[in-house]
C-alpha positions as CSV (number, residue, x, y, z in Angstrom):
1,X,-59.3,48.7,-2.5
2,X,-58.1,48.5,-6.0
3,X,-55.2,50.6,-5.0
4,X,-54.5,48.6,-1.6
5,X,-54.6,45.3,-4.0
6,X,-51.7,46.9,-6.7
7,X,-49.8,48.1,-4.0
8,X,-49.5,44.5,-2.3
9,X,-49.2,42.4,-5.6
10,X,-46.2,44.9,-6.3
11,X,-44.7,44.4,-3.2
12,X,-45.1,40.6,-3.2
13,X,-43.4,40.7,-6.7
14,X,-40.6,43.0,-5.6
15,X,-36.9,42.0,-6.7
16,X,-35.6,44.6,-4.3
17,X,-35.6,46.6,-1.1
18,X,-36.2,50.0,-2.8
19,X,-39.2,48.9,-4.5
20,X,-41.0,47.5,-1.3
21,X,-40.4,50.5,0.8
22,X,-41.5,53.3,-2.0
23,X,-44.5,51.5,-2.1
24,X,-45.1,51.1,2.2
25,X,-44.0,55.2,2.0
26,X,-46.6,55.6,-0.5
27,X,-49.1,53.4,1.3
28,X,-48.1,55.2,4.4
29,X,-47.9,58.9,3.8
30,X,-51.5,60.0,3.1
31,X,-52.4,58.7,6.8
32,X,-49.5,60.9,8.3
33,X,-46.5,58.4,8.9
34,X,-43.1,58.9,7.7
35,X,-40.7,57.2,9.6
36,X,-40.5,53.2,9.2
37,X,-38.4,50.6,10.9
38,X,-38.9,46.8,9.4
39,X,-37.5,43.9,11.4
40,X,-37.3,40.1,12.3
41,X,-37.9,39.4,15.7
42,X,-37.5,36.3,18.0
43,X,-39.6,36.0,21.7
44,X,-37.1,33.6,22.9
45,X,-33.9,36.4,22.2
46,X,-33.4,38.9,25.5
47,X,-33.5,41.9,23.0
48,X,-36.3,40.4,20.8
49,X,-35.0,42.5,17.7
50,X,-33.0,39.9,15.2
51,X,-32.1,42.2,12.3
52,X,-33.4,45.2,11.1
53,X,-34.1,45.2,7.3
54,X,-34.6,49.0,6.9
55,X,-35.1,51.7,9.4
56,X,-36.1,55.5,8.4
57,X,-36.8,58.8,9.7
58,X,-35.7,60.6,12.8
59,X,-37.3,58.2,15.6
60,X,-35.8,60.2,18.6
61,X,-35.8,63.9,17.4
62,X,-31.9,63.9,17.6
63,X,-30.5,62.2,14.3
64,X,-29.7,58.8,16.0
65,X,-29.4,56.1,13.6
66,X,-31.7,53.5,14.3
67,X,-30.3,50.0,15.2
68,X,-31.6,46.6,17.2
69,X,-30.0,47.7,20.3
70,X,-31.1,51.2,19.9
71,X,-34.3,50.5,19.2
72,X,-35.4,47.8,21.5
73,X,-33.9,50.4,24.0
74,X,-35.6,53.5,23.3
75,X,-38.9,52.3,22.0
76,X,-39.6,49.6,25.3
77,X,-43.1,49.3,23.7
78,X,-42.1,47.2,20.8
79,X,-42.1,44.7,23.1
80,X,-46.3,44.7,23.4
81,X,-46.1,42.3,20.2
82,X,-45.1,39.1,22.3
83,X,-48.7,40.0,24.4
84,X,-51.1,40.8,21.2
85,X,-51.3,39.3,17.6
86,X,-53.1,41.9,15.9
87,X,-51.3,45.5,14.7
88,X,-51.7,48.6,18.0
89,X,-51.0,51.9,17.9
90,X,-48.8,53.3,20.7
91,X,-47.8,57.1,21.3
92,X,-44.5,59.0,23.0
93,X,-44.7,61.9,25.0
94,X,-41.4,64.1,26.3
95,X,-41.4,65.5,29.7
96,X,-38.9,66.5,31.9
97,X,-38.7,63.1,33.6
98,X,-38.4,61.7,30.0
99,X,-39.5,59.7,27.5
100,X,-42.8,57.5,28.0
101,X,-44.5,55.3,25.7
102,X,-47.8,53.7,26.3
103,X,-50.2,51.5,24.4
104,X,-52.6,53.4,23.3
105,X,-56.0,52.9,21.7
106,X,-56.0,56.4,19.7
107,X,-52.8,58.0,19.8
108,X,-54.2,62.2,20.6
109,X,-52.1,65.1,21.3
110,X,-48.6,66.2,20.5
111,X,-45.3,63.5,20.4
112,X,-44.9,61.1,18.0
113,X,-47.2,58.3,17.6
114,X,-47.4,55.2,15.5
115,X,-48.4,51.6,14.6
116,X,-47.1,48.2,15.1
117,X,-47.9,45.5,13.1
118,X,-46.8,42.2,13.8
119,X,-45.9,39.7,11.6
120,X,-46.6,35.6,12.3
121,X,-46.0,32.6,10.4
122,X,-45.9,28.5,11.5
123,X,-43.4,28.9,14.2
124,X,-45.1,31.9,15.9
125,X,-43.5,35.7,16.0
126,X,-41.3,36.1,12.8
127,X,-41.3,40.2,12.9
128,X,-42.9,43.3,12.4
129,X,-42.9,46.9,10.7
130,X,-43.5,49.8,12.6
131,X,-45.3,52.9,11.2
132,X,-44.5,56.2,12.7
133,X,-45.6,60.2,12.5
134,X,-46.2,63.3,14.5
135,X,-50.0,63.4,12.6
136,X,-51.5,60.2,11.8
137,X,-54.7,58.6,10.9
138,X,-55.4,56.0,13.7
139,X,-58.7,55.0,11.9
140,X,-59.6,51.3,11.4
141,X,-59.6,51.9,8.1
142,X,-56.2,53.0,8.2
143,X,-55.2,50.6,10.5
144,X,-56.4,47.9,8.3
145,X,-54.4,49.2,5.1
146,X,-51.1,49.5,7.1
147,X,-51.5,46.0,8.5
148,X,-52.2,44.6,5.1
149,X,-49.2,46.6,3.7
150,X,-46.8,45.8,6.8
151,X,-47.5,42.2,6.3
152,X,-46.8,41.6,2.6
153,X,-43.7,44.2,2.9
154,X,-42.3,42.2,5.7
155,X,-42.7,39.0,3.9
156,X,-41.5,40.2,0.7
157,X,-38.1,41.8,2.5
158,X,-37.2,38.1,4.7
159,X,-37.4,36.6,1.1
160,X,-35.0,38.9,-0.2
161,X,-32.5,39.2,2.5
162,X,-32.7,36.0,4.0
163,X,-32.9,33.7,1.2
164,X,-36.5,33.5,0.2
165,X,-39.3,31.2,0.9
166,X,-38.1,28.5,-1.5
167,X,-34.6,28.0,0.9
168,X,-37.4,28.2,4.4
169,X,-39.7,25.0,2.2
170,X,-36.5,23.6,1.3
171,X,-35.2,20.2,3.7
172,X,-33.3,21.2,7.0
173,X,-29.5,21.5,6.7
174,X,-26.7,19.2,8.1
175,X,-26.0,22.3,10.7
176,X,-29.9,22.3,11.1
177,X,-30.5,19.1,11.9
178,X,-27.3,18.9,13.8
179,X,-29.1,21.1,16.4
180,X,-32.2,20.1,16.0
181,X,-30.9,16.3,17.0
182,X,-28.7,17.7,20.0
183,X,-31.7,19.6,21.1
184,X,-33.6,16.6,21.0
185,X,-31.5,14.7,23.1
186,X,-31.6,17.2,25.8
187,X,-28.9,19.2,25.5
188,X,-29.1,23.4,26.3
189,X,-28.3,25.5,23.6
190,X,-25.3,26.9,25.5
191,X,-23.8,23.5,25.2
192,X,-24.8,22.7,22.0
193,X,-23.1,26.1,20.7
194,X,-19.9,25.4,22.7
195,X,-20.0,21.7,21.2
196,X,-20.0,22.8,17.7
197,X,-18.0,25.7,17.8
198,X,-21.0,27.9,17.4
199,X,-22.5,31.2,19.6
200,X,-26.1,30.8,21.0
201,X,-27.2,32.8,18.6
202,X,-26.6,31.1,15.6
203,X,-27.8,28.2,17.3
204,X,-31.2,29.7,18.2
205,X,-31.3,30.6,14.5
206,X,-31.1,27.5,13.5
207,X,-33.6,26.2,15.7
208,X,-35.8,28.9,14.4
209,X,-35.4,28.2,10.5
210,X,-36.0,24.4,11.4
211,X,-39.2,25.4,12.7
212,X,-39.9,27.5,9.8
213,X,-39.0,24.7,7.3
214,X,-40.9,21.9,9.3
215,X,-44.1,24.2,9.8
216,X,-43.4,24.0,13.7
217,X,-44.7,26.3,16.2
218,X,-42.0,25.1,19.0
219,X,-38.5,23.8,18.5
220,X,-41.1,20.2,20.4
221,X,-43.0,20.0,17.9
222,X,-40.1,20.4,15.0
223,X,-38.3,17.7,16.8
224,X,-41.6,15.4,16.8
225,X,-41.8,16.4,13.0
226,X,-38.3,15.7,12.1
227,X,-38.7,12.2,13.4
228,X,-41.5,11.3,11.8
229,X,-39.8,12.5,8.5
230,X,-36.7,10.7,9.4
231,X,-34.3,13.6,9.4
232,X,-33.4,12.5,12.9
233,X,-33.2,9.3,15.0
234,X,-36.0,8.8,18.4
């Protein structure tokens, strides 16, 4: 436990990429996985990927590089997260008809396997890292270390790319409360993006750091908030 604790304080305390994901890879190792994918999700986005803050290892067997669309598209399980809240291990298995993943409760026999841990904060789904390996520990105990890790590694990488969780505590934005004040006046996000010049995208990211920043678990309740707080008008 004393090493489980070091490892987390360093990765909470982590001033760059490379430091968090030595220490996941040395987290990771001794229980078999060595490939790693760390990314922000949405459940409201088609593809549910957002951005993918690091992605290693040979996933597929063939050398593909890793991306959201890649990703989402050749590892369909990913998607289990929006259904569970706690970390599950899944398995892949080649046949002649294909590639099939399943949901597993021990991952057995040959393929690679691996574990997803999901990542929530106030306004629900924020992301996950995904462990993988051709010989892993699916132990509780492992399981338990690897959520731990998978958590405080995920955390640690948002604040680094995405501006840290002093700019998510900080008030909303003009742009945010722009479309937080459309939204609340009943417009879709198709027209509030074609209003302001904007794709859907960035508007749904906007609605998603409001909710982050107002401690809102739906875009309803950050609207409710930001009323009471007087960032918009009822």
């Amino acid at each position: 436990m004393d090493q489980l604790y070091g490892a987390v304080v360093t990765i909470e305390g982590s001033d760059d990429l490379a430091s968090i994901q030595q220490r996941v890879r040395a987290a990771a190792r001794p229980f078999g996985y060595d490939r790693f994918v760390l990314f922000s999700a949405s459940p409201v986005r088609d593809d549910l990927v957002e951005k993918i803050y690091w992605a290693e290892g040979d996933w597929f067997g063939d050398g593909t590089l890793v991306d959201a669309k890649t990703y989402v598209r050749r590892c369909p399980v990913t998607r289990h997260i929006l259904s569970t809240d706690e970390a599950f291990f899944w398995t892949k298995t080649v046949s002649r008809h294909g590639e099939n993943y399943r949901v597993v409760r021990a991952p057995r026999g040959a393929g690679v396997h691996g574990l997803q841990v999901p990542v929530f904060g106030p306004a629900g789904l924020e992301g996950a890292l995904t462990y993988g390996g051709e010989r892993i520990d699916s132990s509780a105990r492992a399981r338990l270390v690897l959520t731990i890790i998978g958590v405080a590694a995920f955390r640690s990488a948002r604040r680094l790319i995405e501006g840290g969780d002093d700019d998510i505590a900080a008030n909303l934005t003009p742009r945010e409360r722009e479309v937080l004040r459309w939204t609340a006046a009943g417009r879709r996000q198709a027209d509030i993006a074609a209003m302001l010049g904007l794709s859907e995208r960035t508007v749904e990211n906007h609605l998603r750091r409001a909710r982050l920043r107002l401690g809102a678990a739906t875009t309803a309740q950050a609207i409710r908030t930001a009323i009471r707080q007087g960032d918009i008008k009822d």
